[in-house]
C-alpha positions as CSV (number, residue, x, y, z in Angstrom):
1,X,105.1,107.9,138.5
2,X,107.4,105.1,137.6
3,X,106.4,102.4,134.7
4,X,108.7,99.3,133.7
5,X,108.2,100.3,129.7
6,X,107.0,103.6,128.4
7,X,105.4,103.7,124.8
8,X,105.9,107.1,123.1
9,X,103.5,107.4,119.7
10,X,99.9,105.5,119.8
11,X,100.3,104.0,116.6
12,X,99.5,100.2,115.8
13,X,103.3,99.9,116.5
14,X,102.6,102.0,119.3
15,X,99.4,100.7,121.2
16,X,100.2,97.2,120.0
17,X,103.3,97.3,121.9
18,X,101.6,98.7,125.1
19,X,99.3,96.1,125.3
20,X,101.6,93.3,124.7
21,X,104.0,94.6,127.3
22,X,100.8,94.9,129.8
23,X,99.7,91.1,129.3
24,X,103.2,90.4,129.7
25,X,102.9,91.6,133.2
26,X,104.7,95.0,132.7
27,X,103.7,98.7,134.2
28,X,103.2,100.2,131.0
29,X,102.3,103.8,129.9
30,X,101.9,105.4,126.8
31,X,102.2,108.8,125.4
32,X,100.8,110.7,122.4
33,X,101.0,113.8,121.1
34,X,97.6,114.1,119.7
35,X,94.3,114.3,121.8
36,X,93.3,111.0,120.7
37,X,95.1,107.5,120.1
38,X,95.8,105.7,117.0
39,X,98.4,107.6,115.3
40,X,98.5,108.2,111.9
41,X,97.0,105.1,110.6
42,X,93.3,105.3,112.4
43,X,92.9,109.3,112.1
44,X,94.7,110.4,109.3
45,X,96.3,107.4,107.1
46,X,94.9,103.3,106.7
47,X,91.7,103.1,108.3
48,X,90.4,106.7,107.2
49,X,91.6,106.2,103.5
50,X,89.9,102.8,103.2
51,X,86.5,104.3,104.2
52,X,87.1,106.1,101.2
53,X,88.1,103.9,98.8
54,X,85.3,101.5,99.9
55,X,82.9,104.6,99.8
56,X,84.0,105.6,96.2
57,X,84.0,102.1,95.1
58,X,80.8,101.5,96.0
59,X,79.5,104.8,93.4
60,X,81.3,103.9,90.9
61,X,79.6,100.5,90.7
62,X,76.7,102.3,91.0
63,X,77.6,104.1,88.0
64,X,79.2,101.6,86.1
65,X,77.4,98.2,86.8
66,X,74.5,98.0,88.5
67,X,72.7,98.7,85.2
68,X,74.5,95.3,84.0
69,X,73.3,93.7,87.6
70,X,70.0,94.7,86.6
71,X,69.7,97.5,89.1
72,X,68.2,100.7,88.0
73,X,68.8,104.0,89.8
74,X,67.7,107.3,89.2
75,X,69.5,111.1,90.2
76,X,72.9,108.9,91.1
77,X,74.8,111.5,92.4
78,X,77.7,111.8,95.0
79,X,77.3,113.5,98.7
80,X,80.8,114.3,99.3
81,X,79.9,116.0,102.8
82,X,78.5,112.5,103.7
83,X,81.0,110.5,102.7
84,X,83.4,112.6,105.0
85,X,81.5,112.3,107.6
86,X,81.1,108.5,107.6
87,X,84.9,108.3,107.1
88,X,85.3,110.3,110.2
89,X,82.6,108.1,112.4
90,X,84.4,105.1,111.3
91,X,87.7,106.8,112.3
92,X,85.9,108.1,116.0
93,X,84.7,103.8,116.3
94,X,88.5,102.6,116.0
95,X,89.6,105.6,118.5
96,X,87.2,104.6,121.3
97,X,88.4,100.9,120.7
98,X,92.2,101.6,121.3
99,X,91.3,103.7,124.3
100,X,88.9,100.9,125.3
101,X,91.6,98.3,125.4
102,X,94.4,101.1,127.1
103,X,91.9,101.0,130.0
104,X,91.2,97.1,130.0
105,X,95.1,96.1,130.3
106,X,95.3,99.0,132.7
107,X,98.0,100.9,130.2
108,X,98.2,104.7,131.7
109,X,97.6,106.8,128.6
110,X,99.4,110.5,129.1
111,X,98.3,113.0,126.3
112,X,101.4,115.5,125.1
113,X,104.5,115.6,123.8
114,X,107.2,113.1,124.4
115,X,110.6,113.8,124.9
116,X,114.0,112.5,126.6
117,X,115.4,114.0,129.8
118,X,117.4,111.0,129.9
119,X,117.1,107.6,129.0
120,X,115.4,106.1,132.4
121,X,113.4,109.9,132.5
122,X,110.7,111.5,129.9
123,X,109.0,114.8,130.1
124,X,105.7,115.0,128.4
125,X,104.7,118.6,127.5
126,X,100.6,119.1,127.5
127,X,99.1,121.2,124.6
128,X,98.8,124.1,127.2
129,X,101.9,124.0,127.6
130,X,102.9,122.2,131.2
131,X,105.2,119.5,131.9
132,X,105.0,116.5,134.0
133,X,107.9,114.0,134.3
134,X,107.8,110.0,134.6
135,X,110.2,107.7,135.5
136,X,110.9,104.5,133.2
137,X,112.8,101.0,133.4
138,X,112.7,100.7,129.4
139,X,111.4,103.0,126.2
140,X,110.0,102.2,122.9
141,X,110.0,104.9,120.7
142,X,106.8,103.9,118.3
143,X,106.6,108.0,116.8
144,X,106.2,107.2,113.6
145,X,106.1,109.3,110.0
146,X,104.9,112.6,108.5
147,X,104.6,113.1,104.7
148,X,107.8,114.2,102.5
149,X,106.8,117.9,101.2
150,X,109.8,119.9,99.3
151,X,110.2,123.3,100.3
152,X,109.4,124.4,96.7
153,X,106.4,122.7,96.5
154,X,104.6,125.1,98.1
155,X,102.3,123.0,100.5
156,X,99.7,125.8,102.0
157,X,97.2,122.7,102.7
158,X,95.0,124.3,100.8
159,X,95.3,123.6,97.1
160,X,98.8,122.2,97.7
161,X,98.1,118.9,99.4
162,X,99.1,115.4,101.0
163,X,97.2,112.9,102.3
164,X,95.9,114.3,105.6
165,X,93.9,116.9,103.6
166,X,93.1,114.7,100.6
167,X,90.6,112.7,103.4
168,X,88.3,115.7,104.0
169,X,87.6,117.4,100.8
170,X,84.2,118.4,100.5
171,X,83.3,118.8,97.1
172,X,84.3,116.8,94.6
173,X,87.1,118.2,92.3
174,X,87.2,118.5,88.7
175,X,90.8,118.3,88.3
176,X,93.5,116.9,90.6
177,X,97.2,116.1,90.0
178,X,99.4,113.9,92.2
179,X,102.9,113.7,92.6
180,X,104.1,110.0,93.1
181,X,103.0,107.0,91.5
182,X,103.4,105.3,95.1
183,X,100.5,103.6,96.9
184,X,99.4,106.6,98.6
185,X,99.2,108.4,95.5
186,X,96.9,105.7,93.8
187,X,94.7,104.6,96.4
188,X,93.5,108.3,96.9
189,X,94.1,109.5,93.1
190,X,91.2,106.3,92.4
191,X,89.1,107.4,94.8
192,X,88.5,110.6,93.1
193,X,89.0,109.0,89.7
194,X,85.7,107.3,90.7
195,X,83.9,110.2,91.9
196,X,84.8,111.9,88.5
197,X,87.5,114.2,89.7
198,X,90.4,114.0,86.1
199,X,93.1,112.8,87.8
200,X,96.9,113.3,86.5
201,X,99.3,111.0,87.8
202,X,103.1,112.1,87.5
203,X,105.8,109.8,88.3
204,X,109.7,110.5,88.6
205,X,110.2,106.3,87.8
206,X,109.4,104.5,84.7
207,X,106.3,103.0,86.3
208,X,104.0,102.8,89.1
209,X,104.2,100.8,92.7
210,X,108.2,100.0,91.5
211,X,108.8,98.2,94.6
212,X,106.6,95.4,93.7
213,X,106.6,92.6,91.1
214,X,106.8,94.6,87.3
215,X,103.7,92.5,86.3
216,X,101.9,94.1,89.0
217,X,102.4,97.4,88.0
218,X,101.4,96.7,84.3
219,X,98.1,95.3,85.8
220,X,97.3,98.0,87.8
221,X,98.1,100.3,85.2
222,X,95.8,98.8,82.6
223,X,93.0,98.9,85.3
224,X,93.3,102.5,86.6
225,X,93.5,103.5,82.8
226,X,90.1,102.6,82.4
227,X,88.9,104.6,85.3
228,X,90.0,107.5,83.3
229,X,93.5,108.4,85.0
230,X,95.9,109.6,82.8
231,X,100.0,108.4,84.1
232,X,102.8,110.8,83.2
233,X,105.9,108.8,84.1
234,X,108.9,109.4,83.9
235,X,108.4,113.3,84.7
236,X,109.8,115.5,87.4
237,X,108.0,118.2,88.9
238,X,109.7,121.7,89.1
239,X,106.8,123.6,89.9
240,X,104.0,123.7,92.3
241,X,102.0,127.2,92.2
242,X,99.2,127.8,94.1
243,X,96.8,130.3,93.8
244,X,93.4,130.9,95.8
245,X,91.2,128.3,93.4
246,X,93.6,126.5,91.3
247,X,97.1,125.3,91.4
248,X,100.0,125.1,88.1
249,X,102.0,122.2,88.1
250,X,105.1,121.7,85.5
251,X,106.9,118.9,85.0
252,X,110.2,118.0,83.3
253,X,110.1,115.0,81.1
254,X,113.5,112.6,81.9
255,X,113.8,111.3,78.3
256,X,114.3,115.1,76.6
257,X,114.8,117.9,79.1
258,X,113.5,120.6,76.5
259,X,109.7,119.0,76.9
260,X,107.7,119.9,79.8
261,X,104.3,119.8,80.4
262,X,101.8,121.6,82.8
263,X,98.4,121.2,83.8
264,X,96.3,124.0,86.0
265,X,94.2,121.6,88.8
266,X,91.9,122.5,91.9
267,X,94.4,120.4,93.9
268,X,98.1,119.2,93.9
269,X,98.4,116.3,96.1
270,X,101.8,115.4,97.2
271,X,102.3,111.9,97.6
272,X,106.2,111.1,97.3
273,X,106.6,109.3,100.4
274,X,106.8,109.6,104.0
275,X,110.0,110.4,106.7
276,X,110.7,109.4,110.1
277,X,109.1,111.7,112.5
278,X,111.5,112.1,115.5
279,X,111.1,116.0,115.9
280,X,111.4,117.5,119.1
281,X,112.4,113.6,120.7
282,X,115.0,114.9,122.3
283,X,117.1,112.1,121.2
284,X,120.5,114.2,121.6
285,X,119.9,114.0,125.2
286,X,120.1,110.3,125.2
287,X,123.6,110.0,122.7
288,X,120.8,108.9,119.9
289,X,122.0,109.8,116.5
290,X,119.3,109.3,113.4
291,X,120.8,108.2,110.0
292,X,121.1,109.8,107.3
293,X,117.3,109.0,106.0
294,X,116.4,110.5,109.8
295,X,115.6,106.7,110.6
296,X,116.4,105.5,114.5
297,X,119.6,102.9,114.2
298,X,118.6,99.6,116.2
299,X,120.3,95.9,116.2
300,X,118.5,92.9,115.5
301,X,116.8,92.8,118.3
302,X,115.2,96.9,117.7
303,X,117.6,98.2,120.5
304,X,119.1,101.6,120.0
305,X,122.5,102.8,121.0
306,X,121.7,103.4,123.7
307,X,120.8,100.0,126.1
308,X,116.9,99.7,127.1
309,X,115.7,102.1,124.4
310,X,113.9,100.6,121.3
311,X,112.6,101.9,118.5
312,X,109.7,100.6,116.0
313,X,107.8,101.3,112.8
314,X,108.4,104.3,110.5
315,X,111.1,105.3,112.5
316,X,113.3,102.5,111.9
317,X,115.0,100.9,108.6
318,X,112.4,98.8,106.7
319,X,108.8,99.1,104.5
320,X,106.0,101.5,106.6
321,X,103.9,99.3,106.8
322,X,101.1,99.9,109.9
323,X,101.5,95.6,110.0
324,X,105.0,95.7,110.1
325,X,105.4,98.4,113.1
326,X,102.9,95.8,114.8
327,X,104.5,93.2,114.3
328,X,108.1,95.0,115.5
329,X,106.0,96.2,118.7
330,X,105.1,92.7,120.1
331,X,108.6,91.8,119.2
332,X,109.9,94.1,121.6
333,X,107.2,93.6,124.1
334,X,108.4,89.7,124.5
335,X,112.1,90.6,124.0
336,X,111.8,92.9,127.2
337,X,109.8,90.3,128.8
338,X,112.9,88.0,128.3
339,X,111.5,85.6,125.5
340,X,112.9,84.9,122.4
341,X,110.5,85.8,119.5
342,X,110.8,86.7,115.5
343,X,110.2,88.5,112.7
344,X,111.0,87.3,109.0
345,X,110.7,90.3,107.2
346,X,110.7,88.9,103.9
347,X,107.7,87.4,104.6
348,X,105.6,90.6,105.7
349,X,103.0,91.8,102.6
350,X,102.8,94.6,100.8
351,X,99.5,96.0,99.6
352,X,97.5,98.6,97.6
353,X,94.2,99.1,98.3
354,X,93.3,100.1,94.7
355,X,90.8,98.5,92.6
356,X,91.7,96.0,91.5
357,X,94.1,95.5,94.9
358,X,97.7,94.6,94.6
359,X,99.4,92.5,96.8
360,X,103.0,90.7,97.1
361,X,105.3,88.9,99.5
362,X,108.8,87.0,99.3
363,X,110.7,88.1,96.0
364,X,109.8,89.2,92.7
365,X,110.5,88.6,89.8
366,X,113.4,91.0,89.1
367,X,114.9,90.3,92.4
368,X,115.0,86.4,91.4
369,X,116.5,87.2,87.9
370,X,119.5,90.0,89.9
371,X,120.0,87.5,92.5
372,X,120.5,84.5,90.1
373,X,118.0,82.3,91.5
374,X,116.6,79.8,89.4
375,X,112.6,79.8,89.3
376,X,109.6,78.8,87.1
377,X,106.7,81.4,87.2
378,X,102.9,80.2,87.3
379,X,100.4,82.7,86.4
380,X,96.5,82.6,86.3
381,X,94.4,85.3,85.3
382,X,91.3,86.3,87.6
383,X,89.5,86.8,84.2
384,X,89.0,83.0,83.6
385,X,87.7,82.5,87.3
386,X,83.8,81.7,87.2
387,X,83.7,83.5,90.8
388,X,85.0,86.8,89.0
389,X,83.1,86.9,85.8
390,X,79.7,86.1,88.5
391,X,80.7,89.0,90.3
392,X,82.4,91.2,87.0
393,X,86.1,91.8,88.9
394,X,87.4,90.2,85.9
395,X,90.9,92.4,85.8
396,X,93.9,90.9,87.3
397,X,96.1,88.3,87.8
398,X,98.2,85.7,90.4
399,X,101.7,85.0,90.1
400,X,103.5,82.5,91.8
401,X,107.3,82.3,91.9
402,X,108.5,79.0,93.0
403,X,112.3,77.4,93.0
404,X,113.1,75.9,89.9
405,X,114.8,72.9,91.7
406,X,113.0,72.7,94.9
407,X,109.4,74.0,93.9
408,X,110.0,76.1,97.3
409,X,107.2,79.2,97.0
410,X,109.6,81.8,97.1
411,X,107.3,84.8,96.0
412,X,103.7,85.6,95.3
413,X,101.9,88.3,93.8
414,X,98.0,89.2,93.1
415,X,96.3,91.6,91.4
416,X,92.5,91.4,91.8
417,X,89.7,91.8,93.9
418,X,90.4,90.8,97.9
419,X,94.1,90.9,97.3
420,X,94.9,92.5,100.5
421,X,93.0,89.1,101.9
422,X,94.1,86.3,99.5
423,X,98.1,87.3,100.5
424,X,97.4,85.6,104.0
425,X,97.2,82.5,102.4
426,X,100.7,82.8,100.4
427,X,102.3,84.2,103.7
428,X,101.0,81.8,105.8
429,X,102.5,78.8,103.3
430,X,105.7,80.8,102.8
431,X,106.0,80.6,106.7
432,X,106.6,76.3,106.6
433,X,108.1,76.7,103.2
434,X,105.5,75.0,101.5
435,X,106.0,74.0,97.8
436,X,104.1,75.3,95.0
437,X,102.7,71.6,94.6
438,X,101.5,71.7,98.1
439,X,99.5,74.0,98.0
440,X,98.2,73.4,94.4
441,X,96.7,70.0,96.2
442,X,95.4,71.6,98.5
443,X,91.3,72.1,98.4
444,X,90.1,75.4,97.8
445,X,86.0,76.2,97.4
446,X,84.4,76.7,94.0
447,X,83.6,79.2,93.0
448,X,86.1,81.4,95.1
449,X,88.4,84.6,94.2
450,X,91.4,81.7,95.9
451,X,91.3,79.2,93.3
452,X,93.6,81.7,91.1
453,X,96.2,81.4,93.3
454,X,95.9,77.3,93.4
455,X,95.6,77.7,89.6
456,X,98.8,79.9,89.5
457,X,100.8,77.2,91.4
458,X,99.4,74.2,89.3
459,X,100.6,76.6,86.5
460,X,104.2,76.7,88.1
461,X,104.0,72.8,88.8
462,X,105.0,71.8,84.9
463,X,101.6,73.8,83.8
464,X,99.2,71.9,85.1
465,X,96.3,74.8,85.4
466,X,92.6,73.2,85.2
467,X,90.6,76.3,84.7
468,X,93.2,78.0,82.2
């Protein structure tokens, strides 16, 4: 069989691309490892992990504030082996839609593993272990990233653990420490926080979520404190022990190398970031040579070395985000087709679905102050919101970072509840270049979780905050 563009990994990078290359006109195929579509974000990453978090969430307030609400519940207690299982029937719902659409833009899904012959030729090996070879004009390489495990670690998946496991434990844990103070590491170290699990939080850095705004993490902080997790920062693990029921972890403290501390847990979970998964690609066989991170070189417009391969997502420089790899695969998908799209990575949000979320695009604050970039901050906290105090979200706060001279947004950053949604509005201003007074005149409903942000750039506009 011959396609003009072949899709290796069914990712949102992946199937996004696919699709975009089929309405575009193009014989497309795709081709994943795994015996259903998705990729790491629908089975084993975003979509899983937020069933979760909204599960967990939804106990806690149970627990915590329905009494307050004036709702009184009796035997409260947690069904861990449901919870799974509706995790893993929303997970089934979002696999049947990506092989719905496959089949409505006609995309020829193969299932096996991927791999270069040569650049116009790729073998696909089934899990039974036969091949079957296709023929393609053009490749996007869409294979995404597997979890960073050290060798000394001891991952047995078992009581040593990342991510992948984290989603299916059964019973809920008494004890659980996680390595990595990154967004992986909190989103699933606060679901268990809410179910009661003592969770243990060891960071190598000086504080959590260090790639976004410092304020941020200082929020989030205060907030996951009061769900009972304890932060160890500044620590480096050097040992990970399992054992049948429990697992030791020591860490060495940065500041005085003579003070460790260890803690005995049911589980370890190793969250320290992710790598580029091109095993087994066969990328040698096309003159394609990873960097040294393992990421897939590409030019500006995601071309490889190697002329009419592209690569997207995890795989290539730049934040793994499941948005950004989408984003990359419909730029590809037009720039084959001939057209001339783009991507401005600055403006492509980051999030933590925590509780409170975090969210941030453009620059922080640091980044302003090392760049020399003169600004004027406007802050407002969600705490003197009447939509938060009616609904008790009161923790948080939005930033605004706007140019001292121009009033040009140039960064903006939330902590608070629907974060991950009230980004879109920042982004979508940051796109025309909007000024912070623009979009402090424009109207925003009352009461609403988005007058903080209008608040926060009244506050940068010579502080001109009503509700503060």
């Amino acid at each position: 069989m011959t396609y003009d563009v072949t899709v290796i990994g069914s990712g949102p990078g992946g199937y996004v691309a696919a699709i975009r290359c089929a309405q575009l006109g193009l014989k497309t195929a795709i081709i994943e490892r795994y015996s259903v579509l998705g990729g790491t974000c629908l089975n084993v990453g975003c979509i899983p992990s937020k069933a979760l978090l909204d599960s967990s969430e939804h106990y806690h307030n149970a627990h915590t504030n329905f009494a307050t609400h004036g709702i009184e519940l009796k035997d409260l207690k947690v069904n861990m082996p449901q919870m799974v299982k509706r995790k893993n029937e929303v997970v089934l719902d979002n696999n049947k839609g990506v092989e719905f659409l496959m089949k409505k833009n006609k995309i020829d899904v193969y299932y096996g593993h991927g791999s270069f012959v040569n650049k116009n030729r790729i073998r696909i090996t089934t899990p039974s272990g036969n091949n079957e070879e296709i023929e393609t004009g053009k490749v996007i390489i869409a294979t995404g990233s597997k979890p960073i495990v050290p060798a000394n670690f001891n991952y047995d998946k078992k009581r040593v653990i990342t991510s992948t496991e984290a989603l299916n434990i059964e019973k809920v844990p008494e004890s659980m420490v996680v390595i990595g103070g990154g967004v992986i590491g909190l989103e699933l170290g606060s679901v268990y926080a809410r179910l009661g699990t003592k969770v243990t939080i060891v960071e190598y850095l000086d504080r959590i979520i260090a790639g976004m705004d410092a304020d941020c993490s200082r929020e989030l902080t205060r907030s996951l404190k009061k769900l009972g997790i304890e932060f160890q920062l500044r620590h480096a693990v050097t040992e990970v022990t399992p054992s049948r029921s429990k697992v030791k972890v020591v860490a060495k403290s940065r500041d005085d190398e003579s003070r460790t501390l260890s803690w005995e847990a049911d589980y370890c979970l190793v969250a320290i970031g992710r790598r580029p998964y091109t095993d087994g690609l066969g990328l040698e066989s096309v003159g394609i040579a990873p960097d040294e991170k393992g990421r897939i070189p590409v030019n500006d417009h995601l071309e490889t070395a190697v002329p009419g391969i592209y690569a997207i997502g995890d795989v290539v420089r730049g934040a793994m985000l499941a948005h950004k790899a989408e984003e990359e695969g419909v730029f590809v998908a037009e720039t084959i087709a001939g057209q001339k799209p783009h991507i401005h990575y600055h403006l492509i949000p980051g999030v933590v679905y925590t509780w409170p979320e975090v969210s941030g695009v453009g620059y922080t604050e640091e980044e302003l102050k090392e760049k020399g970039v003169p600004y004027k901050p406007g802050k407002f906290p969600f705490r003197a919101l009447g939509r938060a105090r009616a609904s008790m979200d009161l923790d948080g706060m939005v930033k605004v970072l706007a140019h001292k001279e121009t009033d040009e947004i140039l960064g903006v950053h939330i902590v608070g509840a629907r974060a991950a949604d009230l980004i879109a509005e920042a982004v979508a201003l940051m796109e025309f270049r909007a000024s912070a007074e623009d979009a402090a005149r424009m109207s925003h409903a009352h009461p609403t979780f988005a007058e903080a942000f209008k608040e926060a750039c009244l506050s940068a506009t010579a502080n001109r905050a009503i509700q503060l």
